[in-house]
N, C-alpha and C positions, 0 to 999 in steps of 0.2 A: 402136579401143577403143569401145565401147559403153556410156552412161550407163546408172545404174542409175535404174528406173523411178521417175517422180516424180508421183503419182496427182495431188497439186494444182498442180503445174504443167504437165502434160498437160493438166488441166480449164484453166488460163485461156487455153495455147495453142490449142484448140478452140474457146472458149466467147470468147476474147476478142481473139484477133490473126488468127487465120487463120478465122472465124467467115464463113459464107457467101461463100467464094471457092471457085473453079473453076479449077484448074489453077494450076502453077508459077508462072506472072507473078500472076496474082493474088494468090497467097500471099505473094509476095516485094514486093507491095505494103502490104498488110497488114502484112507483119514493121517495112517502111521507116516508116508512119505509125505503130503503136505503138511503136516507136524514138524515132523522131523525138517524140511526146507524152511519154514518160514520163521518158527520159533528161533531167536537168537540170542543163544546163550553165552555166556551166565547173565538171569536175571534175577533179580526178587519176589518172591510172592510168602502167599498170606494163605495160610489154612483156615477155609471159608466149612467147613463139616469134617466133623472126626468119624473117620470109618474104621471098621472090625479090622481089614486087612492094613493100616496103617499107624506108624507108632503118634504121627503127630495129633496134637493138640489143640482144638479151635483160638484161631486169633495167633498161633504161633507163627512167626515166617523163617522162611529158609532160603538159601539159594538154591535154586536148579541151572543143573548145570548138565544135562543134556537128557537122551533118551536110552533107555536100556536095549537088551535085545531081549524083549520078552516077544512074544506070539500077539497080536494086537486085536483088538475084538470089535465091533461096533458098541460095546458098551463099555472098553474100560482100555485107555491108553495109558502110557507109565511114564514119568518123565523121573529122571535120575535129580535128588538130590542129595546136598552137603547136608547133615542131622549127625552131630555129635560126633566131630571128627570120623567119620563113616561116610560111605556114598551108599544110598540104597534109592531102590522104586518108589514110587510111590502113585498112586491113582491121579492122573492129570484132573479131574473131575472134581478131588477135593481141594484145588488149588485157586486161586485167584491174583493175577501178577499186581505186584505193588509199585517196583520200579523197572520196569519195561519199556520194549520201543514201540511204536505203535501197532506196525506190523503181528510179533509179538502177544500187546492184547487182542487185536482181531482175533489171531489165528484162535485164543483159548476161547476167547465169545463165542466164533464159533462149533467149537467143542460143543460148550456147555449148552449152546440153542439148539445143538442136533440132538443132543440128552435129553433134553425138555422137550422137545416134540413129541 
């Protein structure tokens, strides 16, 4: 499924996360540092799809409470969360913030619209 076109958040994807980078690793460095800057943790969110690589469970929430130091891809960033007295990765992708700051939800919206292109 394919997002419907988002003129201003294409312009900050362009103009602000992926702005003078060359090729996939560069872009998926770009994506991990404006992540990484704008998301403001600890927040809440809501496991929106149960993936192979993750223990959570649809409709489960948890706090995230920051970013790991994994290797970051154009297809799969990690944000650290609390899950049963543990802190572990988990796929930013299957997330969805519940109580967050706005900035915050931007920054995962736009995650998920670059995903869905």
């Amino acid at each position: 499924m394919t997002a419907d076109r988002d003129e201003e958040r294409d312009e900050r994807i362009s103009m602000e996360i992926i702005v003078d980078t060359y090729g996939p690793e560069e872009q998926a460095m770009g994506w991990h540092a404006y992540l990484d800057d704008t998301l403001e943790f600890p927040f809440e969110a809501c496991c929106r799809t149960e993936r192979e690589e993750s223990p959570l469970k649809k409709d489960e929430t948890v706090r995230v409470v920051g970013m790991p130091r994994t290797d970051p891809t154009l297809r799969q960033q990690f944000v650290t969360i609390e899950w049963k007295n543990r802190k572990l990765g988990v796929p930013l992708k299957q997330l969805e913030p519940v109580d967050a700051s706005s900035d915050t939800e931007q920054a995962i919206g736009d995650w998920h619209y670059w995903l869905e292109r």
